[in-house]
MARNUFI-5759 format. One line per 5 residues: number of its first residue (from 1); their letters; for each residue x, y, z of N, C-alpha, C, O. Coordinates in Angstrom, 3 decimals, decimal comma, padded with zeros to 6 digits. Example, Ala and Ser with C-alpha at 12.3 -4.5 7.8 and 13.67 -1.06 7.14 Angstrom:
BEGIN
1	AS	013,190 -005,690 007,800 012,300 -004,500 007,800 013,200 -003,300 007,800 014,236 -003,319 008,465  012,850 -002,250 007,080 013,670 -001,060 007,140 012,900 000,030 007,870 013,409 001,138 008,039;
//
This chain:
BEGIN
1	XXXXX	000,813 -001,193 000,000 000,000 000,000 000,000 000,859 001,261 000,000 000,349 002,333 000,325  002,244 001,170 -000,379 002,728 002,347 -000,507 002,599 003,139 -001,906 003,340 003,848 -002,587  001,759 002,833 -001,958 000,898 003,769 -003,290 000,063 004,541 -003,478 -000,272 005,181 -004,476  -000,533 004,450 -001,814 -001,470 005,082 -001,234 -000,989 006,694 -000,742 -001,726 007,618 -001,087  000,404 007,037 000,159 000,438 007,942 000,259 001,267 008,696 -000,490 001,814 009,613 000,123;
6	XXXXX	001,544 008,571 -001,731 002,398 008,401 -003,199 001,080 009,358 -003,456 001,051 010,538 -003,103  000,010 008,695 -004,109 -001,505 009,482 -004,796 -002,116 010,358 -003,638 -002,954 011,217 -003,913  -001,671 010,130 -002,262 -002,220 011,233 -001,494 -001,415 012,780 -002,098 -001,912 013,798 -002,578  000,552 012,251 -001,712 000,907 013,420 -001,734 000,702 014,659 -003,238 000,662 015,868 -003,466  000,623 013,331 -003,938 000,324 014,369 -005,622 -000,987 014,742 -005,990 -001,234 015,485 -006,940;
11	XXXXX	-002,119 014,055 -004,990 -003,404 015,061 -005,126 -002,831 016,282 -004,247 -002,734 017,358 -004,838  -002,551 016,243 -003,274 -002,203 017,570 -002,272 -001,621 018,622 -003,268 -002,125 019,719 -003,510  -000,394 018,069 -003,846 000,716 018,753 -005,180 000,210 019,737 -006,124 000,582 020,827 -006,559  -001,276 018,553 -006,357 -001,699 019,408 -007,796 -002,368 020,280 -006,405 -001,712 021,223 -005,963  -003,506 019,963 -005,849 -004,627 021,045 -005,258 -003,553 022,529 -005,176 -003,657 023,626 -005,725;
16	XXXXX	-002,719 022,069 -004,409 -001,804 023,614 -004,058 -001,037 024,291 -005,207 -000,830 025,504 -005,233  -000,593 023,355 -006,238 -000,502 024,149 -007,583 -001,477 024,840 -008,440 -001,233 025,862 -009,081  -002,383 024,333 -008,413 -003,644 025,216 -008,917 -004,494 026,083 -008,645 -005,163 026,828 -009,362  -004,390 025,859 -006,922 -004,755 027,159 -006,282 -003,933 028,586 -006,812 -004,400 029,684 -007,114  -002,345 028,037 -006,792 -001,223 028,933 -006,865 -001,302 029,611 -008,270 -000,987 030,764 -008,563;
21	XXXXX	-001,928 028,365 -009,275 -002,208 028,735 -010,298 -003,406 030,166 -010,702 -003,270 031,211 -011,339  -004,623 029,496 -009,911 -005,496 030,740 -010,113 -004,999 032,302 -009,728 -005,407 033,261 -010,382  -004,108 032,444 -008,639 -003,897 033,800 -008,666 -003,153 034,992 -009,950 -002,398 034,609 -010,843  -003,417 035,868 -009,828 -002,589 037,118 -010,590 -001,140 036,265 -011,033 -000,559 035,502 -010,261  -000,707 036,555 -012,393 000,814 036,333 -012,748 001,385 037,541 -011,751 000,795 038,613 -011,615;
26	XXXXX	002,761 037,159 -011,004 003,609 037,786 -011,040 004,381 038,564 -012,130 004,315 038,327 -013,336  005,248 039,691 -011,436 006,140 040,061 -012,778 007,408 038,915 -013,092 007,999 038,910 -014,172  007,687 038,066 -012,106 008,793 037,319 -012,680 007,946 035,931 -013,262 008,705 035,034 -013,629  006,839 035,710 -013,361 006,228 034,885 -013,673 005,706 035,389 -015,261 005,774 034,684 -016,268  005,248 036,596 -015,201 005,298 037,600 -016,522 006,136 037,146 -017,638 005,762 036,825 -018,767;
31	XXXXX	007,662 037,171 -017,021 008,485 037,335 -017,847 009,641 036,028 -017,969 010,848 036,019 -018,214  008,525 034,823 -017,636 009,277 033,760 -017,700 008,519 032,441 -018,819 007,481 032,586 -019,465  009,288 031,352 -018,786 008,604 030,316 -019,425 007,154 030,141 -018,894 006,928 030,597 -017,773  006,224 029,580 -019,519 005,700 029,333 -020,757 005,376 031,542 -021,734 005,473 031,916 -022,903  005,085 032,152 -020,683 004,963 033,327 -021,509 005,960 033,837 -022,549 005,813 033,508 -023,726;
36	XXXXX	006,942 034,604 -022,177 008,718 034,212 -022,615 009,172 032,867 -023,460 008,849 031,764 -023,019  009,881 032,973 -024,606 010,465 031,971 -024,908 011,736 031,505 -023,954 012,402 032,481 -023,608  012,140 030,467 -023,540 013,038 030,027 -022,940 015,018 030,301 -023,493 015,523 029,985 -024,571  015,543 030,820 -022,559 016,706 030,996 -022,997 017,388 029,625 -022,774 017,742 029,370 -021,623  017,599 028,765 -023,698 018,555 027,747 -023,930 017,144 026,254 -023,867 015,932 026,186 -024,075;
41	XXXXX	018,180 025,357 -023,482 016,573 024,269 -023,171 015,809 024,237 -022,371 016,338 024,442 -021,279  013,980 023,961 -022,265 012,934 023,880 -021,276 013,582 022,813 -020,570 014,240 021,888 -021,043  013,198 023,167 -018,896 013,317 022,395 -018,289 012,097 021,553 -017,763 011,004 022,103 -017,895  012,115 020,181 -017,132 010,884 019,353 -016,567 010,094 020,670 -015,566 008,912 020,985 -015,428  011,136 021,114 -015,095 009,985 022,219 -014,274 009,339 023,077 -014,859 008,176 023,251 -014,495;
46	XXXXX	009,911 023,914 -015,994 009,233 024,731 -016,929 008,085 024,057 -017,743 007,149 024,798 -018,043  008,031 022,864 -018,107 007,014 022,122 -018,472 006,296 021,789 -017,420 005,116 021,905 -017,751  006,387 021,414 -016,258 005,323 021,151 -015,174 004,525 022,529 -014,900 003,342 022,388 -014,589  005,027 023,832 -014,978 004,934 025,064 -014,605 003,806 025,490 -015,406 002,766 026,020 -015,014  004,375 024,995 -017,315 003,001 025,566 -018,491 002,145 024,307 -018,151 001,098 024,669 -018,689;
51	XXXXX	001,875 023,122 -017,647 000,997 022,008 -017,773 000,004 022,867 -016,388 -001,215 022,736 -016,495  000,363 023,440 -015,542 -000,071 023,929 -014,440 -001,300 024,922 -014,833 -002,512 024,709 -014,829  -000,546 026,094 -015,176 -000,938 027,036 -015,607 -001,714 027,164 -017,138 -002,031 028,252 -017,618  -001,990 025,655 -017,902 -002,922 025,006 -018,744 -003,773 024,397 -018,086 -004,787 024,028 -018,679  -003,625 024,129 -016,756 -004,951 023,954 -015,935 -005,688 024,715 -015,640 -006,902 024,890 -015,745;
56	XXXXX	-004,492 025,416 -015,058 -005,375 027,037 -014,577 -006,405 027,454 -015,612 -007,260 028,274 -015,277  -006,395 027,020 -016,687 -007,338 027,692 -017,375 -008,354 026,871 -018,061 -008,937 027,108 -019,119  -008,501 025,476 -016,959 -009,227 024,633 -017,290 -008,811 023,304 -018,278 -009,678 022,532 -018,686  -007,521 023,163 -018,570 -007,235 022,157 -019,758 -006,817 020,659 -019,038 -005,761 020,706 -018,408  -007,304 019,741 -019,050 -007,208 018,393 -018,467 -006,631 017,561 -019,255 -007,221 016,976 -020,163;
61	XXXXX	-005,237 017,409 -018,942 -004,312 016,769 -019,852 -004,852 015,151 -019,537 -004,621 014,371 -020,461  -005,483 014,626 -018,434 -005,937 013,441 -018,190 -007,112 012,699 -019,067 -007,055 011,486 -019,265  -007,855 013,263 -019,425 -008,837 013,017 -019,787 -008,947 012,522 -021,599 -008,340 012,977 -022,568  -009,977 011,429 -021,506 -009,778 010,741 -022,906 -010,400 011,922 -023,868 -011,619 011,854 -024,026  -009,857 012,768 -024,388 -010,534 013,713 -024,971 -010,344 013,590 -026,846 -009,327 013,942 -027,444;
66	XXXXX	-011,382 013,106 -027,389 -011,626 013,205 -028,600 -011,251 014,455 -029,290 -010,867 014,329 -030,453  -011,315 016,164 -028,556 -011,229 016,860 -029,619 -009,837 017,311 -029,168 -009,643 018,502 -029,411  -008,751 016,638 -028,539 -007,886 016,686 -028,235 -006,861 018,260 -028,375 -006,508 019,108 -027,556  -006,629 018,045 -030,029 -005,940 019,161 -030,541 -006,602 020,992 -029,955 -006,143 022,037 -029,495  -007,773 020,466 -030,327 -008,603 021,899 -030,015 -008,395 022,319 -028,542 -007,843 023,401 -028,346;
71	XXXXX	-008,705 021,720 -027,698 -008,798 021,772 -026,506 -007,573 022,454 -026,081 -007,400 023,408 -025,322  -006,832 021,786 -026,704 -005,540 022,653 -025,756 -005,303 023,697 -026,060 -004,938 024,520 -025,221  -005,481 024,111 -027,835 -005,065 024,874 -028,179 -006,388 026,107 -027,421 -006,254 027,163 -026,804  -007,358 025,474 -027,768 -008,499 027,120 -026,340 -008,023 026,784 -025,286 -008,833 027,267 -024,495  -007,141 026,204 -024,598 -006,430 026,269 -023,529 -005,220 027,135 -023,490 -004,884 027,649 -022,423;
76	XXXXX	-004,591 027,317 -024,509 -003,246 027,805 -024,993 -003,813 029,576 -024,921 -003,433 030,479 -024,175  -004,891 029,577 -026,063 -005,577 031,345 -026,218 -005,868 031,441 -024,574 -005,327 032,298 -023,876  -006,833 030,406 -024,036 -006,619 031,313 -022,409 -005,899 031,557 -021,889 -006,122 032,474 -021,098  -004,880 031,123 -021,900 -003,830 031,049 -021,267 -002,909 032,511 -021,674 -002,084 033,019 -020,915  -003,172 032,892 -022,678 -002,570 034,069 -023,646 -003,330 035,260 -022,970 -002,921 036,388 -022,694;
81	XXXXX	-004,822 034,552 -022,744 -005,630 035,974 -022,452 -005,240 036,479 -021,209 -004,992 037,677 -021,076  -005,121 035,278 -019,813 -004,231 035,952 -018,808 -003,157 036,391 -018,654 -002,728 037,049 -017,706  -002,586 036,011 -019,696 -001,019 036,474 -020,140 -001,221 038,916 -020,201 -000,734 039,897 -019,640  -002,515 038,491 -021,561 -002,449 039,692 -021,512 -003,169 040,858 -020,482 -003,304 042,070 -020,649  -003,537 040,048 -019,446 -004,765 040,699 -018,359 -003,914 041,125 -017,257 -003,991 042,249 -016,761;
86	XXXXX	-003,029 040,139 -016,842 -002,194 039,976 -015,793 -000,635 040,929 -016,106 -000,144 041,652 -015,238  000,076 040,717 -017,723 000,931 041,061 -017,686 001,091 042,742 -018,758 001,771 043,739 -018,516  000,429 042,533 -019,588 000,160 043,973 -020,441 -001,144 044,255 -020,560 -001,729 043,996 -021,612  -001,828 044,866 -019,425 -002,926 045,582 -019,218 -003,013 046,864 -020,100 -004,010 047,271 -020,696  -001,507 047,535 -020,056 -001,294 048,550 -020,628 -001,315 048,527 -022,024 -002,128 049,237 -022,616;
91	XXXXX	-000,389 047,676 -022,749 -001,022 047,307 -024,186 -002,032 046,951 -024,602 -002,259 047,172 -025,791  -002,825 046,403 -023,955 -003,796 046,282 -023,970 -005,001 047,138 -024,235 -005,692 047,017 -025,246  -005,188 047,878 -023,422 -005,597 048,901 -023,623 -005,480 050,388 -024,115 -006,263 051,333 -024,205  -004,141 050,172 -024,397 -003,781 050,916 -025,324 -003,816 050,768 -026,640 -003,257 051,623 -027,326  -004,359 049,859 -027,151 -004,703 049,038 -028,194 -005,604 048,899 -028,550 -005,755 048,919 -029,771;
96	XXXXX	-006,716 048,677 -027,680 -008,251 049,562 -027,695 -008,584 050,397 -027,955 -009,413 050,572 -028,848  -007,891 051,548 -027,040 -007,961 053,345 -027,577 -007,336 053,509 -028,605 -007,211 054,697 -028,901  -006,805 052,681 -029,402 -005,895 053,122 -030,857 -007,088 052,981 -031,385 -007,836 053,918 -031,661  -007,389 051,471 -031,599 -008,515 051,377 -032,509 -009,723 051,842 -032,197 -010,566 051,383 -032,967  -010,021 052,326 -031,655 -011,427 053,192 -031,178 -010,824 054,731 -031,573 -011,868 055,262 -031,950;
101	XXXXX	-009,867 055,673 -031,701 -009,855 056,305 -032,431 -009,729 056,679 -034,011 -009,774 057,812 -034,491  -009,597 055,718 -034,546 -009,629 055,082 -035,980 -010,412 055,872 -036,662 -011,345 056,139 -035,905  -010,587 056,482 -037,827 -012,224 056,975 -038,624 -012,554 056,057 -038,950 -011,784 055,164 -039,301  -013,818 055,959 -038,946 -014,208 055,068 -040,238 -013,935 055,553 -041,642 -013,773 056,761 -041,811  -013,861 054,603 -042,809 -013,867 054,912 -043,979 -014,844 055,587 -044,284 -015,976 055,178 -044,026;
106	XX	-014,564 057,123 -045,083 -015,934 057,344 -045,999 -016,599 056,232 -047,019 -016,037 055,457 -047,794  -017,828 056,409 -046,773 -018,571 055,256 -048,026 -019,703 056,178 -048,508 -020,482 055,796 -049,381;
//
């Protein structure tokens, strides 16, 4: 039965990673892997880190999922959208007010 507190400690693992997950990006979290391209090779932690934070936004790498490809990838855009909520609010919205001052074309 030592398998038992093996699947205890990695339900505990994930619960507290995903909690950790739902909050605000940090700025060094901002400006690191998965957001950031990686300087030199990803590490197992940098991949445990984007599999995390692909939860965070709902993506269940467990699950027998038929539309497989899709899924992750609207996992990937959410994941982009907190990217841009959390880390360039400012472009963001500065990007808005560009295009909202725009003319329209005469027609």
């Amino acid at each position: 039965m030592r398998s038992t507190p093996t699947a205890i400690a990695l339900l505990m693992l994930s619960l507290v990673s995903a909690s950790a997950m739902a909050a605000p990006l940090t700025p060094h979290e901002c400006n690191s892997y998965p957001f950031k391209p990686a300087s030199g090779e990803v590490t197992r932690a940098q991949l445990i880190r984007e599999l995390g934070e692909l939860e965070s936004v709902g993506y269940d790498p467990t699950a027998d999922d038929p539309d497989y490809p899709t899924n992750l990838q609207r996992a990937q855009q959410a994941l982009q959208a907190k990217y841009q909520k959390d880390c360039a609010p400012d472009a963001v919205s500065t990007s808005t007010t560009a295009r909202a001052r725009v003319p329209a074309p005469a027609g």
